[in-house]
C-alpha positions in Angstrom: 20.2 -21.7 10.2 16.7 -19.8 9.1 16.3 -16.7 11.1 13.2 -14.5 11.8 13.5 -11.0 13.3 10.8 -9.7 14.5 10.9 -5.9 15.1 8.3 -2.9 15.0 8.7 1.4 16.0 10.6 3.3 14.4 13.8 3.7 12.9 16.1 3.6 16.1 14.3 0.3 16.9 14.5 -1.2 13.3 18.3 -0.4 12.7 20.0 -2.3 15.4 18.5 -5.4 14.0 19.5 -4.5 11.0 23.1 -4.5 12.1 22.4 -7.9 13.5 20.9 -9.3 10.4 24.1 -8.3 8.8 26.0 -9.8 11.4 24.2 -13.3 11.4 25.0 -13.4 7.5 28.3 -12.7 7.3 27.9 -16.2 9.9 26.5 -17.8 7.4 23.1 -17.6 8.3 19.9 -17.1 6.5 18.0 -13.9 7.7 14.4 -12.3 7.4 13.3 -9.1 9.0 10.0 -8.4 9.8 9.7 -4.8 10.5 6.8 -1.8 9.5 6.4 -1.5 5.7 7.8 2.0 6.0 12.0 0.2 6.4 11.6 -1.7 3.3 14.0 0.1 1.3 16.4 0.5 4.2 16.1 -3.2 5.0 16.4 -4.2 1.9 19.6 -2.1 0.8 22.1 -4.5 3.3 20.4 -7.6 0.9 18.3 -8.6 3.8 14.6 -10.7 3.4 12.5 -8.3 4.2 8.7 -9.3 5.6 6.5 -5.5 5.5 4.1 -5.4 8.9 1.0 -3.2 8.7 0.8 -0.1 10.5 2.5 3.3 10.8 5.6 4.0 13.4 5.1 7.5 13.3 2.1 7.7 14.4 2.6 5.5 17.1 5.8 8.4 17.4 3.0 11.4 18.0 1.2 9.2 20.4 3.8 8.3 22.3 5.6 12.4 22.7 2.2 13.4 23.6 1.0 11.0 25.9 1.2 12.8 29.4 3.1 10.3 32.2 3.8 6.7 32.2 0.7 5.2 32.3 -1.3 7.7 29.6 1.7 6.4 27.5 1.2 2.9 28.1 -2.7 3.5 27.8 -2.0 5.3 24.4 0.7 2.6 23.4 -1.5 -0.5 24.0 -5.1 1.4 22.0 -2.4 1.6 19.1 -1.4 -1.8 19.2 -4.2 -3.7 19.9 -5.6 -1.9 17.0 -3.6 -3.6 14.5 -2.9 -6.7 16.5 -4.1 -9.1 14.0 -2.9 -8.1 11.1 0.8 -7.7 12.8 0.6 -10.8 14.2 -0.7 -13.0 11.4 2.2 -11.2 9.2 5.1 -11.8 11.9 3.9 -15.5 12.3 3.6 -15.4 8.5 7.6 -14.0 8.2 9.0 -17.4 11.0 6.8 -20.1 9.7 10.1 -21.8 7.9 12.0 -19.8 10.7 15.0 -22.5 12.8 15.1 -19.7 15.3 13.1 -16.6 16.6 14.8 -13.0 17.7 12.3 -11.0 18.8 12.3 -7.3 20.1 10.2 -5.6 23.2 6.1 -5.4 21.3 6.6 -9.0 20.2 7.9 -10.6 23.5 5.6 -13.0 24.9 4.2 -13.5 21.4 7.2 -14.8 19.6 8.3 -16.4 22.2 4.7 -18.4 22.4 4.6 -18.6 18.3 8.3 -20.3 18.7 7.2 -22.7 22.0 4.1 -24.1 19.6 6.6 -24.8 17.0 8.8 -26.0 19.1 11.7 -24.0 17.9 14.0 -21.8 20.0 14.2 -17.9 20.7 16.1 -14.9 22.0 14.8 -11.8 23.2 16.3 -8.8 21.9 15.7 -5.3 24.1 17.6 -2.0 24.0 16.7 -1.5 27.4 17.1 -3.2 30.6 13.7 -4.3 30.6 12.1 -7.6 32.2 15.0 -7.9 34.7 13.8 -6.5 38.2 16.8 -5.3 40.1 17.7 -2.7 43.0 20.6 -1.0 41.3 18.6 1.6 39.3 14.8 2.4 38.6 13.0 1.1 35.3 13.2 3.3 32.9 9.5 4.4 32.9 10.5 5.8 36.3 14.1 7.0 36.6 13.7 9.3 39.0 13.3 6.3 41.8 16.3 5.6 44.0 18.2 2.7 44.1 16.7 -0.1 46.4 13.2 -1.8 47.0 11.2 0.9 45.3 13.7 0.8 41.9 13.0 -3.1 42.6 9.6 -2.6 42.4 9.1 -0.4 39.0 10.7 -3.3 37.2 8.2 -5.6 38.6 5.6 -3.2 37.7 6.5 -2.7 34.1 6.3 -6.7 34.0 3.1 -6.9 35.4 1.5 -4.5 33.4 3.2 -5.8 29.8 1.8 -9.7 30.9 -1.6 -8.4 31.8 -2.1 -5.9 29.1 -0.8 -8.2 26.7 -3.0 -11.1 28.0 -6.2 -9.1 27.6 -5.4 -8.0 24.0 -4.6 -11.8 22.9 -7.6 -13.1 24.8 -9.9 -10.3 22.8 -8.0 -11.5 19.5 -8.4 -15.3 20.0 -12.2 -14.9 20.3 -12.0 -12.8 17.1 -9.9 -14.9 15.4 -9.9 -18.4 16.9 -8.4 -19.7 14.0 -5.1 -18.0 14.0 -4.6 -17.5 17.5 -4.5 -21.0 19.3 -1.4 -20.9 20.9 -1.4 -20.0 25.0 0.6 -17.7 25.7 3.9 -18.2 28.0 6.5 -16.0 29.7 9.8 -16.3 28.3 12.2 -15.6 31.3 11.6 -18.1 34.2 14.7 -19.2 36.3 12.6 -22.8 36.7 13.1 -23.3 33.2 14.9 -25.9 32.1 16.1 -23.7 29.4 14.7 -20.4 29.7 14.6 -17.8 26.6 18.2 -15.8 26.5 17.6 -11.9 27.5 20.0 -10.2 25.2 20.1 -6.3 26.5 21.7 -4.4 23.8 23.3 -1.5 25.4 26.7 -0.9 26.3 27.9 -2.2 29.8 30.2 1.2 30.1 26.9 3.8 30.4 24.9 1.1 32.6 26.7 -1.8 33.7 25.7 -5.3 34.6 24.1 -5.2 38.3 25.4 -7.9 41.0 21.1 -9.3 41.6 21.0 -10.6 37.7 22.8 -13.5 39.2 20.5 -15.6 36.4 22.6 -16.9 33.6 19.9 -16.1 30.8 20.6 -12.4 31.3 22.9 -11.2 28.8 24.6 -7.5 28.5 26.2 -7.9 24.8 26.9 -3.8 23.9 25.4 -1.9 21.2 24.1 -2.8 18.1 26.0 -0.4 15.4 25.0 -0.5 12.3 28.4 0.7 10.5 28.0 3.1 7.0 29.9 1.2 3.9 33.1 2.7 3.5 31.8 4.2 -0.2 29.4 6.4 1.6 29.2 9.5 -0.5 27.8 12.6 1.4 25.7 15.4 -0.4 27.8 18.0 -1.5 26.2 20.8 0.6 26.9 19.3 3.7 30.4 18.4 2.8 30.2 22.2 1.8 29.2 23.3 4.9 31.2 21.4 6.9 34.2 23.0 5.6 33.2 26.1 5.9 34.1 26.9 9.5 34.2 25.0 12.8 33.0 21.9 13.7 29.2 22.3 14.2 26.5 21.2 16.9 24.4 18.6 15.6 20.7 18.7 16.6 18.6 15.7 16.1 15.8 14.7 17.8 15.0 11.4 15.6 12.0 10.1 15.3 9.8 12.1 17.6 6.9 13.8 16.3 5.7 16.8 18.4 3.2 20.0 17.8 6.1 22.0 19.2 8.6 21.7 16.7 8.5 25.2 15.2 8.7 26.7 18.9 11.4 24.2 19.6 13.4 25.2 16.6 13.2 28.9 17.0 14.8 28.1 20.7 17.7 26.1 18.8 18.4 28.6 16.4 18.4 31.4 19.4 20.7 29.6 21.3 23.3 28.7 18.7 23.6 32.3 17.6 23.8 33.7 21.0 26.6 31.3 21.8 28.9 31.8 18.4 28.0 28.5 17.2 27.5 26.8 14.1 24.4 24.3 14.2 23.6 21.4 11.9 19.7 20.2 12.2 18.3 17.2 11.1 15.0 17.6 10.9 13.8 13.7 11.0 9.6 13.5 11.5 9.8 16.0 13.5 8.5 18.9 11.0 10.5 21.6 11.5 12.1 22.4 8.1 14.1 25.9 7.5 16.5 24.7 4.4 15.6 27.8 2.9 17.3 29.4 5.4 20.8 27.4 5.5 24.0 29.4 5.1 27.3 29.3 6.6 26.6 28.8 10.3 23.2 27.2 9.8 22.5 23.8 8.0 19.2 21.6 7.4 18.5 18.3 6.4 16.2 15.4 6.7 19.0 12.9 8.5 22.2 11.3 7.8 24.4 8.3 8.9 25.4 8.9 13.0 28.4 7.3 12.8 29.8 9.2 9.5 28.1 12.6 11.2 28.7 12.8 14.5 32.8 12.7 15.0 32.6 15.4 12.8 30.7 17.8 15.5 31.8 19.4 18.6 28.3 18.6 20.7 24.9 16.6 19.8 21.7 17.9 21.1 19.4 15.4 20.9 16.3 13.5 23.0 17.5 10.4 24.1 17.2 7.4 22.1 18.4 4.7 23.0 19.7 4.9 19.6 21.1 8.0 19.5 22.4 8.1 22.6 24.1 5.2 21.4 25.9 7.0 18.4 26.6 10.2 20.1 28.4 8.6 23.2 30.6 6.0 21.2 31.3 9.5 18.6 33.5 10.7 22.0 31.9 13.9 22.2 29.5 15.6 24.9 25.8 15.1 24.4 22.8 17.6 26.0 19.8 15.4 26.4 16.2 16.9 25.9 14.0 14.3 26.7 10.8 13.9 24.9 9.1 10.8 26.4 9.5 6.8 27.1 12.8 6.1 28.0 14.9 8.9 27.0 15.0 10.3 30.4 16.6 7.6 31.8 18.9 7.6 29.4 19.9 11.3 29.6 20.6 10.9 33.6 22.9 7.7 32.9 24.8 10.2 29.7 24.9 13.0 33.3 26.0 10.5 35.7 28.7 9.4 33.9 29.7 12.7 33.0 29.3 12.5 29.3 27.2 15.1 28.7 24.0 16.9 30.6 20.1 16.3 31.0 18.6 19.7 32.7 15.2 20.2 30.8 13.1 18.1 29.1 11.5 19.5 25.6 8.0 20.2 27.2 10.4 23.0 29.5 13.0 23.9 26.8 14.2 27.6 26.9 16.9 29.3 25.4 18.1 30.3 28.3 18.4 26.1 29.4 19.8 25.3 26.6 22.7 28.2 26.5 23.5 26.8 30.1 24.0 22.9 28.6 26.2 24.7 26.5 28.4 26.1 28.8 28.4 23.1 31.2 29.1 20.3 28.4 32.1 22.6 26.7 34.1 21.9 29.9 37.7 20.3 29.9 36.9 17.5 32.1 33.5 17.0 30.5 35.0 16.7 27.2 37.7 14.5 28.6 35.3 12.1 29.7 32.9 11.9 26.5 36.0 11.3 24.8 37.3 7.9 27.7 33.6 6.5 27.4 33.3 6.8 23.7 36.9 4.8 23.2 35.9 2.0 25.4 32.1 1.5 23.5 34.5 1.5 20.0 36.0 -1.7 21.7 32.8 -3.4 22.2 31.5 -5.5 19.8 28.0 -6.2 20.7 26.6 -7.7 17.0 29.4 -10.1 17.4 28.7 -11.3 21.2 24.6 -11.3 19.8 25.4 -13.7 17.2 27.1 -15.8 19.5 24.8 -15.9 22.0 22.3 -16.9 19.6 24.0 -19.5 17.8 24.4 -20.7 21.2 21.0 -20.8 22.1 19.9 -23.0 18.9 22.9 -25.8 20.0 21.2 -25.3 24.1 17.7 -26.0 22.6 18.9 -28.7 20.1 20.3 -30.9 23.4 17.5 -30.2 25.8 14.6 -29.2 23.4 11.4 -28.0 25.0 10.7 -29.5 28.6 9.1 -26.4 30.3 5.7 -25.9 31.3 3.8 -22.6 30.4 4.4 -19.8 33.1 3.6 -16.3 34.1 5.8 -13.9 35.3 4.9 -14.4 38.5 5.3 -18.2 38.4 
């Protein structure tokens, strides 16, 4: 089977479908990613097709940590977007035109799913958050702070609402423009009047949020992270294996891929903290900008980013701001993690990390103070919370969400290959 991925942000939202590319392969399948230019290299070094979108994920990255509340972001989000609409889109469609099968992930939902309706060939929808599944068990996660029941009901609905319309008015705008390239109508992908509506494959582990009892529709799927494993022959630079002999096991600090005018402030608070609580630190710098390399020594370490899973069991805490990603690696590495949300959906991760007891989410980066981030110290080097990063990150190491993704899609293609395509276009509200 010919597969398309279809993929676009940054690097935490390029590499779990990289891990599934892998996995599909090793199943025998064929495999093309369609990601920003940017991931070419890194695509390409697992011998994966590799289809380059236009575009630049960082600084959709600035737009997104400085957008102030939801719906600035979403505002700021959708200008981005429907900036380079056309020339994504005509470059996706361009990357699944021999495609058997379609995954796509959150920007290219209703789109893909459209493109692979008109060529009458199935699709799955990839998310790393529980996103187009209204429920009452917990709040979108645009809005975590809402309590469970009608109103957490209602921010899913909302979220919906607002991806169908925005997305409608962009795609109307770009099939006037370009009426030769956009014909298709668009559809909604998850419909419980479908005949066979488009699998929802949320790709987080059911340990930090588990499966509510209201997703009673069988298209809903809860597989567990997408890990993206190091080769065994990793060889780390020689400085860090230097420094990480040098003492005790350090704090990693990552914040990823977020881009913020505050990362010098930031890291002075970091390096404050460490050295008023005895600890050794180890930053990875990422897009973030703050750089002090010159500056390493024994209790102190820079670099640009290295492999989570190699990294991470070998510290004693991550601070970090909530990735889906990253939360993703620090919770299955067993140890504590302090959350400092930035924007989007971090915050909702870091209260799932606290509620579980995994770690701590006081302050988000806008509010971070030395004097904060001292205290996440102290409360995430307790017994019991150590204890319990350590339960929750065995039972994610004995998930094995790439494997229950492949399946899943291999069993959509058979599902479509009996029934084909029967369903009439919808909406998300019918």
């Amino acid at each position: 089977m010919k597969i398309s991925i279809l993929t676009y942000g940054t690097r935490g939202d390029v590499q779990p479908f990289v891990a599934l590319a892998v996995g599909l392969q090793k199943a025998g399948h064929i495999v093309r990613i369609a990601a920003p230019a940017r991931f070419a290299d890194f695509v390409s070094q697992y011998d994966i097709s590799f289809a380059p979108l236009p575009g630049d994920p960082e600084e959709l990255s600035k737009l997104v940590n400085n957008a102030n509340g939801t719906f600035n972001l979403i505002k700021a989000v959708a200008s981005y977007i429907f900036s380079i609409a056309n020339e994504v889109l005509s470059a996706a469609f361009a990357a699944s035109d021999d495609a058997d099968l379609i995954v796509h992930s959150y920007l290219f939902t209703t789109g893909a799913h459209s493109f692979a309706r008109a060529k009458n060939i199935p699709d799955v929808s990839v998310q790393l958050l529980p996103l187009f599944a209204p429920t009452r068990s917990f709040p979108s996660t645009a809005m975590p702070n809402l309590p469970p029941g009608t109103r957490s009901y209602f921010s899913h609905w909302l979220i919906v609402q607002i991806f169908w319309h925005l997305g409608n008015l962009g795609y109307a705008r770009l099939r006037h423009l370009h009426p030769e390239t956009f014909r298709m109508a668009l559809d909604w992908p998850f419909d419980v009047k479908k005949t066979n509506p488009t699998p929802l494959l949320l790709a987080y582990s059911p340990t930090i949020l588990p499966r509510p009892d209201d997703w009673t529709a069988s298209y809903i799927h809860v597989s567990g992270y997408l890990f993206l494993d190091t080769p065994a022959l990793y060889q780390p630079p020689e400085k860090l294996t230097e420094f990480l002999k040098a003492g005790e096991s350090p704090v990693c600090i990552t914040f990823g891929s977020m881009v913020t005018q505050e990362a010098n402030h930031i890291d002075q608070i970091l390096r404050t903290a460490l050295k008023q609580t005895k600890q050794r630190g180890l930053i990875l710098s990422g897009w973030g900008g703050a750089s002090s390399s010159q500056n390493n020594d024994n209790n102190l370490f820079y670099m640009d980013a290295a492999p989570h899973d190699w990294l991470f069991p070998r510290c004693k805490t991550i601070v970090h701001h909530g990735g889906a990603g990253t939360t993703a690696a620090g919770l299955r590495a067993g140890i504590p993690n302090i959350i400092v949300p930035h924007a989007g959906d971090q915050s909702f991760w870091g209260k799932r990390v606290a509620d579980i007891g995994a770690g701590t989410c006081s302050v988000n980066a806008k509010n971070l103070s030395t004097e904060a981030l001292i205290n996440a110290f102290i409360q995430v080097d307790k017994q019991e919370v150590r204890e319990r990063a350590k339960i929750i990150g065995l039972k994610i190491e004995a998930e094995n969400g790439v494997r229950e993704a492949v399946y899943l899609i291999e069993k959509q293609f058979q599902t479509f290959k009996r029934f084909g395509n029967t369903n009439r276009l919808t909406s998300p509200v019918g």
